[in-house]
N, C-alpha and C positions, 0 to 999 in steps of 0.2 A: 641492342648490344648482345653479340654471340655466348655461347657457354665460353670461349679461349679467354674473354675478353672481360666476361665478369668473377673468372676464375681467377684473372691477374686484379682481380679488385682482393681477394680478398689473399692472393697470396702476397701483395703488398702490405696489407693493412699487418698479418703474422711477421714481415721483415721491420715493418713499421714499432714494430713491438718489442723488436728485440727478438726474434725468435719464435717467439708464443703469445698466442692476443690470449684476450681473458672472455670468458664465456660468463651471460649472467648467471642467476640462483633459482631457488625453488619460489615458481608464481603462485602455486595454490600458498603457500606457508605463507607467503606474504597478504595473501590475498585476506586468509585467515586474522592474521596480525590484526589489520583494516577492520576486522569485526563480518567478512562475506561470510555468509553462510552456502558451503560448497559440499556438504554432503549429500552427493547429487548423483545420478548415473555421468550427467554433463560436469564433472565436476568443476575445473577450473572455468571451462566454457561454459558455467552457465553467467559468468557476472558477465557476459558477453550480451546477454538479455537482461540481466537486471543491473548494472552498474559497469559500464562503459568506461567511465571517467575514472573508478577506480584501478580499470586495467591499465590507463594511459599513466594515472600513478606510480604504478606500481613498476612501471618500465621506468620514469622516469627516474625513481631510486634506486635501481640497479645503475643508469646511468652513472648516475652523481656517484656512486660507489666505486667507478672505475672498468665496468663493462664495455668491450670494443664490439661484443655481438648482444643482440637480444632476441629473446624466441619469443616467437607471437604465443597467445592465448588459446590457439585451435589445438592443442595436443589430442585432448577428448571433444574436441566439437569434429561433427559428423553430418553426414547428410541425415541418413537413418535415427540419429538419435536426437535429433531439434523433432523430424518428422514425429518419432514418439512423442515429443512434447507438444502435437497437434499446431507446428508453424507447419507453413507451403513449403514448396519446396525453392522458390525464390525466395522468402523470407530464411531459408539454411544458407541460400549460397551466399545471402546476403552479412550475412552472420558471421560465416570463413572471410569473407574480402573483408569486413570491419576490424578482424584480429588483427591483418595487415595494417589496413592503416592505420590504426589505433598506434600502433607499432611505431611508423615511419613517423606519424604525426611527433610522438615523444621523440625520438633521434632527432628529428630534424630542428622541434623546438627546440632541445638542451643544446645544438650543435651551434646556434642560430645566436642562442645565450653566450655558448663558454666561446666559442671564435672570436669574439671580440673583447676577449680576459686576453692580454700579454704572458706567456709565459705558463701557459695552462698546460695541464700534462695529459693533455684527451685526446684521444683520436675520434674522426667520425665514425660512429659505428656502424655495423651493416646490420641488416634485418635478417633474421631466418624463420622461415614460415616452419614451425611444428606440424609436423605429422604424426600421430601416436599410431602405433599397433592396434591389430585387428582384438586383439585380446584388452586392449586401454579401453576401446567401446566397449566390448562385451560386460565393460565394468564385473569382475568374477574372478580378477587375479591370474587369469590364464597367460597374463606378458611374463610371468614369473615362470607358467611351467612350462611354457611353447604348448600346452596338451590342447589344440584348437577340434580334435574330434575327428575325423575317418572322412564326414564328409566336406571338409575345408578342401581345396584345390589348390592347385596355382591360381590356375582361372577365377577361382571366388576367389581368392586375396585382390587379385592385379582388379575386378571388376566392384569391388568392395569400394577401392583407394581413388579410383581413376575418376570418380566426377571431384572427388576434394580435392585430387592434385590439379586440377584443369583450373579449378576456382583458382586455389591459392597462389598459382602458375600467373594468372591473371591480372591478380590483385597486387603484381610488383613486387614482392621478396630481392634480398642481392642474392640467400640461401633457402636450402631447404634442408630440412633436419629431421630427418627422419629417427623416431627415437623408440626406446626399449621394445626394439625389434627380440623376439624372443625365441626362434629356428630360422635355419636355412630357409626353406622354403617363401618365407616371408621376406627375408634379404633379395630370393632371387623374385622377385614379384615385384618387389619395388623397379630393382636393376632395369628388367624387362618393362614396365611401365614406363620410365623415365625415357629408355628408347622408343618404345611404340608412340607417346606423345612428342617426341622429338623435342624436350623439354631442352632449354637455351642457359638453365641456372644451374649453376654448378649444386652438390649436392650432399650431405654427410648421412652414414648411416651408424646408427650405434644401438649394438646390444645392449642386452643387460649381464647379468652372471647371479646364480643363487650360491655356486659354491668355488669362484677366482679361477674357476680352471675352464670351463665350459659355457656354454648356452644351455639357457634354462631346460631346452630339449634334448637337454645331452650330449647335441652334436658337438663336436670341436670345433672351433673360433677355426681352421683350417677349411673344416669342409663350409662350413658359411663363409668365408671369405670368397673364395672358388668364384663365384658371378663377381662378386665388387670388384676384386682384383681387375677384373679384364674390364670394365667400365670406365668411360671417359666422362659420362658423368658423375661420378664419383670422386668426390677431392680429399675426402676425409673418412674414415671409420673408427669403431672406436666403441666406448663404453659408456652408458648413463646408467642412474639410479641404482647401481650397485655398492653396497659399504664399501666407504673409502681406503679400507685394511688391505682390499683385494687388488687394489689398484697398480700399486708397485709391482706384482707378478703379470697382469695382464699389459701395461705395456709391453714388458721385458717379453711378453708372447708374438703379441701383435708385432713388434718392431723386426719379429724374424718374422712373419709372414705376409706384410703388406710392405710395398714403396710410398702408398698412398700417407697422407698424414694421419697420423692418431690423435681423435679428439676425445679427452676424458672430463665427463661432470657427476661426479657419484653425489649418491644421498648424503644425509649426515651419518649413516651406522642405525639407525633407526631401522627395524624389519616392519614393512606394511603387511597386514592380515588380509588379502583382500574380499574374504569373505567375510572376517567379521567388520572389516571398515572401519581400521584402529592400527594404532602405529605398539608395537612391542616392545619393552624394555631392553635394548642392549647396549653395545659397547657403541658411543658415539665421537664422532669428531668434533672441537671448538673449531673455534675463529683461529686459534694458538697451533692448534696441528695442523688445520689446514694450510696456515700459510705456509708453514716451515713444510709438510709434504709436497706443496705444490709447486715449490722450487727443486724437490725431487726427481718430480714427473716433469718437472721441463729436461731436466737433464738426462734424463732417459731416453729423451727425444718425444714426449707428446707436442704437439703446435696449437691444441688448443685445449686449454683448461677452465673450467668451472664448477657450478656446483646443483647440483639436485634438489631432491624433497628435505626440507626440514632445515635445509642453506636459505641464508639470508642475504639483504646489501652488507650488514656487517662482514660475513664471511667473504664476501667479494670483493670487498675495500680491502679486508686483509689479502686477498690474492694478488690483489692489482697492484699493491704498495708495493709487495715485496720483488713479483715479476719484473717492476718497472724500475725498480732501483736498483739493478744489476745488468 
């Protein structure tokens, strides 16, 4: 199946919905919930080595929650970073394909179940394969500042990304998600990769923001757009893991500078330290605000909504109720 062809998969699935499908929540937080201990450089990806079954979980209760997308477990899984954990290097790639199917295996099961409920209010879900930023490995918080150092490149970004995109490309995704992209630079390295491998899966790319107006590197959300914009693999851009306060000005930014769809899934309001490796007291979002905002941000024109670090299947039950009953 072409990119034209799997892109009309999922711009069915957002008409399917009403407008706007629902993006799952935060898998470390969940993952937590379960009792995984993820304070790891591999964080989410490490239960990808040690608890498998609790990933397939842990997808499964976002389903049940009301999720029409789910992001595999590979955000922080890496080639470089299994290899510091002393696996091969087949034992990494192997590792990226399992987030997948770990993935498809839960859609397919709960689909498999609710299809044959009368009257059920689910759609099938699609998969998107997580790609985290070069700064998510470096585990050190740098997805926050964009500050990757003098000697990062293009070329070290796109040569960085390019064996996990080949895996994850492999391992069957409908999407790919690429997330808390933190500078230009990094935006156009993806763009450029997805062409250079002549990649067939449509594809979403989302910053972050530390202060609702910019990229963590200062740049303007304009001059990062500049590659996406012109990109036919690109279906979506957009915003993750930024407090959810910021979110109302950032579509209203985005919406004047992309035709592409805006997909938005912020944190709860919680600030991550990522030096000290601890989440900071601030002003957070319920299950109560989320819902009633996320019928905000649909009318704003986002197409797809979810939720971040420190969101739950609660919080996405509440998204999904209120999205689908209008």
């Amino acid at each position: 199946m072409g990119l034209e062809k799997k892109s009309a998969l999922l711009k069915d699935l957002i008409k399917k919905c009403g407008g706007c499908a629902v993006v799952d929540g935060g898998f470390a937080t969940q993952l937590e919930i379960h009792g995984a201990a993820i304070n790891d450089p591999l964080w989410s990806a490490v239960s990808l080595i040690k608890n498998p079954e609790l990933i397939k979980r842990v997808h499964m209760e976002y389903l049940e929650a009301g999720a029409d997308i789910v992001v595999t477990s590979s955000y922080q899984a890496t080639i470089p970073g299994f290899l510091s954990r002393g696996l091969s290097i087949e034992e990494s790639e192997s590792l990226l394909q399992k987030s997948v199917t770990l993935a498809v295996e839960a859609r397919d099961r709960f689909w498999e179940k609710v299809s044959k409920v009368s009257g059920h209010s689910y759609n099938r879900a699609l998969v998107a394969a997580s790609i985290g930023s070069y700064g998510a490995y470096l585990a050190d918080g740098s997805e926050y500042s964009g500050n990757y150092g003098e000697d990062v490149s293009l070329d070290k970004l796109k040569d960085f990304h390019r064996r996990r995109l080949q895996v994850l490309v492999e391992a069957g995704p409908d999407l790919l998600a690429f997330e808390t992209i933190p500078n230009k630079l990094e935006a156009q390295a993806c763009v450029e990769l997805l062409e250079e491998e002549k990649v067939q899966i449509p594809a979403w790319i989302c910053f972050t923001s530390v202060d609702g107006e910019k990229a963590p590197s200062g740049e303007s959300f304009e001059e990062c757009l500049e590659a996406l914009n012109k990109s036919n693999n690109i279906y979506a851009v957009g915003i993750n893991c930024a407090p959810p306060q910021f979110i109302e000005n950032l579509i209203r930014k985005f919406a004047k500078l992309t035709k592409k769809a805006i997909v938005v899934y912020p944190n709860s309001g919680e600030v991550w330290d990522g030096k000290a490796k601890q989440w900071l007291p601030s002003q957070c979002f319920g299950d109560d605000e989320f819902e009633m905002f996320a019928m905000k941000w649909r009318d704003l024109g986002a197409k797809l909504i979810g939720g971040c670090c420190r969101t739950t299947p609660s919080t996405i039950k509440a998204i999904s109720k209120d999205l689908k009953r209008r």
